[in-house]
N, C-alpha and C positions, 0 to 999 in steps of 0.2 A: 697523564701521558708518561709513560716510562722511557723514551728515546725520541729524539728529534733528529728528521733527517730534511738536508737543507735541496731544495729543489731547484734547480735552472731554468727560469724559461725562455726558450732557444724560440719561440712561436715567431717570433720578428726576422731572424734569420733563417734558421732550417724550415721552419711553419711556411714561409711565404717563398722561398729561392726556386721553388720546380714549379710554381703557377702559371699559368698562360696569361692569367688579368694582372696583370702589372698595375702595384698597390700605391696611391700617390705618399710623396713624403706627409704632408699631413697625416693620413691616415695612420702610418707606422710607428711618427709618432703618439698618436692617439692611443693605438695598440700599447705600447709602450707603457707610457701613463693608466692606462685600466689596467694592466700589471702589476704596477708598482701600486696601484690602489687597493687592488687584492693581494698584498702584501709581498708579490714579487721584492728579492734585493740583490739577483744577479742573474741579469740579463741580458743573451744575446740579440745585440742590437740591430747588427749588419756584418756582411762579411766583403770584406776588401779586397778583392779578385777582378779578375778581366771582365769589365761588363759584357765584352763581347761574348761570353762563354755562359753568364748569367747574369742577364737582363735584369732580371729583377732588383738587383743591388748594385745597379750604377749608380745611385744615389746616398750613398754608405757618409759622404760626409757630408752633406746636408742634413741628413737624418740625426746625426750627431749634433751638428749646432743647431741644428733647431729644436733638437728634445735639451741641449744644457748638462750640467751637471745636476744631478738629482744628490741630495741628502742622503746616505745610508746605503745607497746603491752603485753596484757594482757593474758599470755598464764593457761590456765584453766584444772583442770585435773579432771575427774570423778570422786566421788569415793565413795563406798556404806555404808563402815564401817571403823574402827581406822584405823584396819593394811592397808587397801591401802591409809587412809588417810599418813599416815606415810611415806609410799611409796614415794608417791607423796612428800612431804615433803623435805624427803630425798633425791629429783634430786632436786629439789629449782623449786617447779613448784611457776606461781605468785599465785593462785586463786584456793582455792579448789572448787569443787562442790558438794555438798551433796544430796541426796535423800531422802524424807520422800514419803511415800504410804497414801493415802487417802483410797486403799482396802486393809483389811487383807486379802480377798483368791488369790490378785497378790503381796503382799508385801510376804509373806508367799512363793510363787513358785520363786519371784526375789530375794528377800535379806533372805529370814529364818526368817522373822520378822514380827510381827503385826504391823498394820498402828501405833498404841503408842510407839512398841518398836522400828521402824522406825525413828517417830520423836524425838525420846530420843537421837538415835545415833547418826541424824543427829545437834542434839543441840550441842551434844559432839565434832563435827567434826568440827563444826565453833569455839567452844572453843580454840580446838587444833590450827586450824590457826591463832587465833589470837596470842594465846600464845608464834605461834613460828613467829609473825610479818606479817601474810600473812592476806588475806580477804577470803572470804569464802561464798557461796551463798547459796541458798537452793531452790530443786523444789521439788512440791507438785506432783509427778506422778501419773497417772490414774485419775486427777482432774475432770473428766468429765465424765469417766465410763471406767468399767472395766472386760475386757473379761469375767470372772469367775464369778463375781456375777451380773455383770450388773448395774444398776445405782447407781450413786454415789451421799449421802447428801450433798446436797452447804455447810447447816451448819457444817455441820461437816468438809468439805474443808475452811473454813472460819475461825474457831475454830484453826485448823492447822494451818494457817495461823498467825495467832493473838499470838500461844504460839512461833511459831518458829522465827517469828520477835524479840520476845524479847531476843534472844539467839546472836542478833548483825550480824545478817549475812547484807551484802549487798544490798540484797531484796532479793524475793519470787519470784517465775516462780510457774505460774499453766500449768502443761502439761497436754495437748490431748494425752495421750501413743499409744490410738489405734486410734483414728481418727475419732468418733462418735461425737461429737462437734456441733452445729449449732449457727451462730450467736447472738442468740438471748440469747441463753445460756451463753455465751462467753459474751455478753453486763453485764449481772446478773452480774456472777460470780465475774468479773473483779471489776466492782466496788464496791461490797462488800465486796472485799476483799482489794481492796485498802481504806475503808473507816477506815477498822481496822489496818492498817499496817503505815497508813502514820505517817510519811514524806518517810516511805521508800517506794520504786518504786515498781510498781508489773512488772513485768518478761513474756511474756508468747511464749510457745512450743507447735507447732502443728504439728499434721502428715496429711497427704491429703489422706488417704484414702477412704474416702467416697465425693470425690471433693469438700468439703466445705473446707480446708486451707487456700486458699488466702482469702476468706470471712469472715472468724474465723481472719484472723492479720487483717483486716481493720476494724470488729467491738473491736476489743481489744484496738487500736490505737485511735480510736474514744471513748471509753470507758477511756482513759486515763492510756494505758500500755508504760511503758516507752523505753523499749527493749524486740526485739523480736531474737527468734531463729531462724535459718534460715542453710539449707545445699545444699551446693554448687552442682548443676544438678537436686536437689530433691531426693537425694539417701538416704537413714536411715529404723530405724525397728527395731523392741527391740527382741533378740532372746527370752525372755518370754513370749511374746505378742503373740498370734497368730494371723494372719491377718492383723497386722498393717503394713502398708505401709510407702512409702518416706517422709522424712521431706517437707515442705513448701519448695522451691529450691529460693536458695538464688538472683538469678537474677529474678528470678520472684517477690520478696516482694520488689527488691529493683525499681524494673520497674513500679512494683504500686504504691509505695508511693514517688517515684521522680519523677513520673509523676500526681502525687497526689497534690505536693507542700510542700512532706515534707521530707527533708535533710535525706539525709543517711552516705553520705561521701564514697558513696563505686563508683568507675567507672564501669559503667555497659561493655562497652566495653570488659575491662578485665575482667570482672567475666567472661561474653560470652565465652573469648578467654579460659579463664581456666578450664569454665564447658567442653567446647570442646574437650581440652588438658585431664582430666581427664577422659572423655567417653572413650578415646583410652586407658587408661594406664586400666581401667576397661574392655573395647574389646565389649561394647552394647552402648546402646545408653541410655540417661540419661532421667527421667521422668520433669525434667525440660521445659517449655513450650519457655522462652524467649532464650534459649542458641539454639530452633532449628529454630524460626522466627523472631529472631532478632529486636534491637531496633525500637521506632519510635520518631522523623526521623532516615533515617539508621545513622547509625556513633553520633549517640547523646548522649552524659551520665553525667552523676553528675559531 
């Protein structure tokens, strides 16, 4: 392996937040623990918002005490403004994550905020973690474009970029929200925004709705992104988003780029066995490609 790139799996939050079967807390625990077994060490757990808005994580702090603190891992909590920053806080999550909007007409439908008062809050929210001893991340969503107005300024993603780095968060994530993305785009973006940001890492999230995902993590990775996101079977969707589809699925980026020659740390095996194990506790079958044809050679993994 001549490079290691460190993977997120987001499958607990973003993987399960736009389903209609609503997952019991045991189960996401469960989830949780078959990640961290296939060598998951930073994952989002829950995200700390209006249950009324998303159902599926009204249960954010149960899920938290009931899964504990794990050894080694780095459990990450969503969250859009103070008060579920606080939330979050207040079960002792490790890692917040904040959101800034690169669109005002999805910043405005997702948070009630303009893409400034977005990144205002999200400065605020890494302040708060650090204050109370925590780290705190920050992603740029809609980075690529945006249901409602359509394309998005790089500089202006860039800009965001540049004010939100100096707020001390741990790095920057540019997310695909809806999954309009192409390569080439993703090569751009990446590195100009890693040219303003450095030393800090750039981040990036993709959704495969329009089959470019895995193409989007390999020109990112190649473009010098240091961690990517990733959910377990390919399940995720943002309920503001219309049309956006499953995350990049986590055995799939791990199968490309350990087959790539570059370290994940994650056993593909077990992701396989878990994306499987989780297809059933969901009762479909998961848009994940490697959990249904399996490794090469068979039984081979990181």
């Amino acid at each position: 392996m001549t490079r290691a790139i460190e993977l997120v799996e987001v499958g607990p939050r973003d993987g399960l937040q736009n389903e209609s079967l609503i997952v019991s807390t045991d189960d996401k625990v469960e989830l949780i623990r078959r990640c961290v077994a296939a060598g998951a060490r930073r994952i989002e757990v829950a995200s700390f918002v209006n249950p009324r808005k998303v159902p599926q994580m009204a249960d954010a702090e149960a899920v938290v005490e009931a899964l504990g603190e794990v050894e080694g891992v780095t459990r990450i909590g969503l969250v859009l403004n103070l008060r579920g920053a606080e939330r979050a806080l207040a079960c002792a999550i490790d890692q917040l994550g904040a959101v800034a909007v690169a669109s005002d007409a999805f910043g405005i439908r997702n948070q009630g905020q303009t893409s400034a008062q977005s990144a205002q809050e999200a400065a605020r929210i890494v302040a708060l973690a650090r204050s109370a001893g925590r780290t705190a991340q920050v992603t740029i969503a809609t980075a690529f474009g945006c249901p409602f107005q359509g394309a998005v300024d790089p500089a202006h993603v860039v800009a965001m970029a540049k004010a939100l780095a100096a707020s001390g968060p741990v790095e920057i994530a540019l997310a695909d929200t809806i999954g309009v993305a192409v390569p080439a785009e993703v090569t751009r973006l990446v590195g100009a925004v890693q040219a303003v940001i450095a030393p800090l890492p750039v981040r990036v999230h993709f959704h495969d709705t329009r089959n470019t995902g895995l193409a989007n993590v390999w020109a990112a990775v190649e473009a010098g992104a240091a961690t990517v996101d990733a959910s377990l079977g390919g399940l995720g969707g943002c309920p503001f988003a219309p049309g956006a589809a499953g995350n990049v699925g986590t055995e799939d980026v791990a199968y490309l780029l350990d087959r790539s020659g570059i370290a994940t740390g994650l056993d593909l095996d077990r992701l396989i066995a878990a994306s499987q194990w989780l297809s059933g506790v969901m009762g479909k079958p998961l848009p994940a490609s490697v959990s249904r044809a399996g490794g090469f050679p068979a039984g081979e993994h990181a």
